[in-house]
N, C-alpha and C positions, 0 to 999 in steps of 0.2 A: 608590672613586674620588672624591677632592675634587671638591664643587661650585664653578664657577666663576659669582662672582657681579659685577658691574659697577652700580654708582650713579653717577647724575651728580648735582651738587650736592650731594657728600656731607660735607661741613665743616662744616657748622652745622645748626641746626632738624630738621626732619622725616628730612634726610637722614643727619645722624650718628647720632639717635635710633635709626632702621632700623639704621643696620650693629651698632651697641652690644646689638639685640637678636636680630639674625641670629648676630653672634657665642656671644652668649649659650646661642641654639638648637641651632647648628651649630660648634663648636672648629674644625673641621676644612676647614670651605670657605675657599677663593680669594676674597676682598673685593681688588675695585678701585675705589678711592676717584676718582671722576674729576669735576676739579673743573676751578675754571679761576685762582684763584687758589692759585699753589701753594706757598706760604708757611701759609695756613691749612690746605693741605690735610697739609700737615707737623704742624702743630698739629695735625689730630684722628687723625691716624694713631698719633701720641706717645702722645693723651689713651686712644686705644684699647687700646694695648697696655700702658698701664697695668693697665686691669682684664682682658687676657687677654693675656697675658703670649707664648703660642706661637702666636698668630693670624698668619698670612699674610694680610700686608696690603701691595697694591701700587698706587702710586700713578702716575695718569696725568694728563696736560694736557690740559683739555677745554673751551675755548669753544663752546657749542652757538651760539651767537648767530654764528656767524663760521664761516662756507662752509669756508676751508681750514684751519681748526683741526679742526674737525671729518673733515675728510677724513685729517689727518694723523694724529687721534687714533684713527680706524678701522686706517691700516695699521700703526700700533703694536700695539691690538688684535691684527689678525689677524698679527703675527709674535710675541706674548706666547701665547696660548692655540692650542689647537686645535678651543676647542668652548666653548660659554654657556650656562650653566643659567638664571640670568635676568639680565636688562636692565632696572635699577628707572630709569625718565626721569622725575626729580624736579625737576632742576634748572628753576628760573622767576625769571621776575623782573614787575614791577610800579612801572614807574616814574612818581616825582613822580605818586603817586595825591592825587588831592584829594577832598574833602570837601563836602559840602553842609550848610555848620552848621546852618542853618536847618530843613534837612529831618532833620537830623539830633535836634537837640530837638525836634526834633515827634514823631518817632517813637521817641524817648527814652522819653515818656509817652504812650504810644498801644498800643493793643493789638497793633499790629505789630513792637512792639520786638523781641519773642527773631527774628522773618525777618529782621530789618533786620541785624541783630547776625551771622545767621548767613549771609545770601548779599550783602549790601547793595547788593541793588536798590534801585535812584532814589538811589542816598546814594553813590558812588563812579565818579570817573572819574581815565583818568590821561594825560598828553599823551605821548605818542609819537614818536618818531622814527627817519630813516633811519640803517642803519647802514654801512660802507664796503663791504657788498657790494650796497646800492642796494633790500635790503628792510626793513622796518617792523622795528624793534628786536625789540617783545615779541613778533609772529608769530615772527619769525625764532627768538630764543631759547626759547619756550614749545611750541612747533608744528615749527617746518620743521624746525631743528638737528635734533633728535630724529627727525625722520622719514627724513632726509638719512644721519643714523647708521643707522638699521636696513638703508637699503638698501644700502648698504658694505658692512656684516657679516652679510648674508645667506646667506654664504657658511658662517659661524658658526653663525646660526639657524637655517638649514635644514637638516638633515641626515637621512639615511635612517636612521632606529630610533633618532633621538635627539628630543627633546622639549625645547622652551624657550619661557620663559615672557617675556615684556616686559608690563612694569606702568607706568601713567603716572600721576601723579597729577595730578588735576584739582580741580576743586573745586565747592562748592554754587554757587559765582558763575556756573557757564559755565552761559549760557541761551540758548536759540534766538532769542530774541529782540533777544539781541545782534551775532547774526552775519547774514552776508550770503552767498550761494553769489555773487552778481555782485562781491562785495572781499573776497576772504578776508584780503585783509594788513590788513585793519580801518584803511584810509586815510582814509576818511570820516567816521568814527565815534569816541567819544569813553569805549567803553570796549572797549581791543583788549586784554585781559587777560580779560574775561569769552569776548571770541569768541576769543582762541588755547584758553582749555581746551573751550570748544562742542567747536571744530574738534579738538581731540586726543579727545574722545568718540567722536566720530565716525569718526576715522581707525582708532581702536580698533576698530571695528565693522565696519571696512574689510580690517582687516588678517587679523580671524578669517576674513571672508571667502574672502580671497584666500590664506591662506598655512597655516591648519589642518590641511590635508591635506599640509603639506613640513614639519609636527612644530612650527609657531611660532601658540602661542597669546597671545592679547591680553586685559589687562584694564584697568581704570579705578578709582580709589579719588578717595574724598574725605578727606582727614583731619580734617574740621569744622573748628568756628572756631580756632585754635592760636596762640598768640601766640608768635611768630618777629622774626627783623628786619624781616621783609617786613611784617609786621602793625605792630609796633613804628612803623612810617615812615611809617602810614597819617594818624594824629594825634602832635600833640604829647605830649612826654612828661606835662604837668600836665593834659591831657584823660583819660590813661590811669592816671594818680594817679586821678583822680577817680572814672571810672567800673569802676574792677577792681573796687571792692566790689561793685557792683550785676552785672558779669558773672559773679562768684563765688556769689553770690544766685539769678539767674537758671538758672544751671548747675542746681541742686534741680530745676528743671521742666523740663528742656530737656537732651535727650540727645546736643545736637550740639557741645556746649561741652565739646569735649575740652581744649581751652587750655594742654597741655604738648604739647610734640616727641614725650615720648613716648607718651604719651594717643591721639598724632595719628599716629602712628604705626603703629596695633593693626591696620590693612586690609591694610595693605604686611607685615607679619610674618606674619598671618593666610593670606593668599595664597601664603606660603612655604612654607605645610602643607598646601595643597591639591591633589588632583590637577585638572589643568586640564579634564578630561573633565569635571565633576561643575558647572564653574563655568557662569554665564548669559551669553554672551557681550554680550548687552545691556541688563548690570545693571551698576552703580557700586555697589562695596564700599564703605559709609560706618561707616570708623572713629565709633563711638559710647562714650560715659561716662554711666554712668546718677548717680543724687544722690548716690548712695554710695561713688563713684569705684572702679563695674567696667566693666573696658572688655570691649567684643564689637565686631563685624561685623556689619554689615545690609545682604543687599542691594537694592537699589532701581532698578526700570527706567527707562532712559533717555529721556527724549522724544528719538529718532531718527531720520529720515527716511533710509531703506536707499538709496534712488532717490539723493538727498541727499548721503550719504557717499559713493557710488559717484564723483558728479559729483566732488566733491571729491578724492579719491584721485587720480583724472583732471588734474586740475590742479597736484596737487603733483610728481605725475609729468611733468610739461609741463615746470613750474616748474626743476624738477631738470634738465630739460636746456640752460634758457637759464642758467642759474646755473653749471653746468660749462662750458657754451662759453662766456663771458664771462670766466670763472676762468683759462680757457686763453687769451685771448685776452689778457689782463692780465699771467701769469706771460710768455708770449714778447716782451711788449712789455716788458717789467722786464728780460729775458735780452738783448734787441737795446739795449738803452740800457747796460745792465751792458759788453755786451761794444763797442760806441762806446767808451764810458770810457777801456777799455783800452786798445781802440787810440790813443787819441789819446794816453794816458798814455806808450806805446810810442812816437809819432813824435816826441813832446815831451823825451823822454829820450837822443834820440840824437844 
């Protein structure tokens, strides 16, 4: 039986890296490319079946950042499939991230350059905003979308003597020190990309919890440093002229400079081969490249707080029900104005 496999954000970087070597592994599995731009997501379904030419590959419309995309992209889901082998939530965004030039050449020549380079603490912030469902952009698309999806297709994941796997990718960025359990949508705070993937840690650690025992296992990757669009947007393009030779340099010493898609990719393929019994549930697979460009898997425990993730679980489940009753409350206020329209459309016409 084909496996049925689901990506979000899978048209560029890390994400079409994954299917390009999932196909590779597997000829034979279900890839759903679920993006949100579906023009490109046209583009890499093309570019895939260039190099495997009998690949089943189906394409979905998937805004995580956006309450009723999401929900519309689940009941597609569950009238396409009858079951998910895995759930890769790749999809992130990182917007207008800025920069601290200053701290940035300091730590340029400083012993701290390969941390700076690979989680960029003190050196990156990015400004944030609401989006029209009235939550923080990057929470919403990094964190909720994603958690909003699993609990829709539950019905998928959980099945008696069936086994599925949901992967998130996070990153060396998310530190506890960026988040807050009193604001999780990181409205106070000025780098909510570092606390959306804390928080997808943790929810990961949450979700083993709760849902191991109904066959849905959770994990966490990091792909290390990777140069994508999202990285690409963090500096200008003649800062990154300049300094590729010295990250290419550095890469020699330093096994987190993975810097291709597909390099950044090795945790998410890696975990495709594992059975989930064997895995830590509160360990982060970090994609690794050692100096001589071979990739492996390492895993690494999470600074966690069990008590922590619980609370938070807690609230996104809160969250989830003012988010659907405000959704409802918007859709019948759009159907009583729609059908006004008409009527007057009707008295006006006779």
């Amino acid at each position: 039986m084909e496996k049925v496999v689901i990506v979000t954000g899978a048209n560029s970087g890390i994400g079409l890296a994954l299917c390009e070597r999932l196909l590779t592994e597997d000829s034979q599995l279900r890839l759903c490319l679920a993006c949100r731009n579906m023009q490109r997501a046209e583009a890499a379904r093309s570019a895939l079946l260039t190099s495997h030419i009998d690949a089943h590959i189906d394409l979905l419309h998937l805004d995580v950042g956006s309450v009723q995309s999401v929900l519309n992209a689940a009941q597609e889901i569950k009238s396409r499939y009858s079951r998910i082998d895995f759930l890769y939530l790749n999809a992130g965004i990182m917007p207008n991230p800025q920069v601290d030039v200053r701290a940035f050449f300091k730590g340029l020549f400083s012993r701290n350059v390969i941390n700076m380079f690979a989680t960029a603490e003190g050196l990156l912030t990015q400004q944030d905003r609401l989006n029209s469902d009235g939550l923080q952009e990057v929470f919403a698309t990094n964190l909720f979308g994603h958690f909003l999806l699993i609990r829709e297709l539950e019905p998928l994941l959980c099945q008696s003597g069936h086994t599925t796997r949901v992967v998130w990718t996070s990153s060396s960025n998310a530190r506890r020190s960026a988040f807050s359990i009193d604001d999780i949508q990181h409205r106070n705070g000025t780098e909510p990309y570092s606390s959306s993937k804390y928080a997808s840690d943790m929810i990961s650690v949450a979700l083993n919890r709760h849902k191991n025992s109904q066959g849905l296992f959770s994990s966490v990757i990091c792909p290390g440093l990777v140069m994508t669009n999202l990285t690409y947007g963090i500096l200008p393009s003649f800062f990154w002229t300049l300094i590729m030779p010295i990250m290419w340099l550095i890469r020699i010493f330093t096994n987190t400079f993975t810097l291709t898609p597909y390099n950044g990719a090795e945790a998410l393929h890696w975990l495709f081969l594992q059975k989930p019994e064997s895995l830590d549930p509160r360990a982060k697979y970090h994609s690794l490249t050692s100096g001589l460009g071979t990739n492996y898997t390492q895993p690494r425990q999470m600074d966690i707080d069990g008590e922590m993730s619980e609370v938070l679980f807690s609230k996104l489940l809160e969250l989830e029900k003012v988010v659907r009753r405000k959704l409802n409350e918007r859709n019948s206020e759009d159907k009583l104005y729609l059908g006004s329209c008409s009527f007057f459309k009707d008295q006006t016409s006779r």
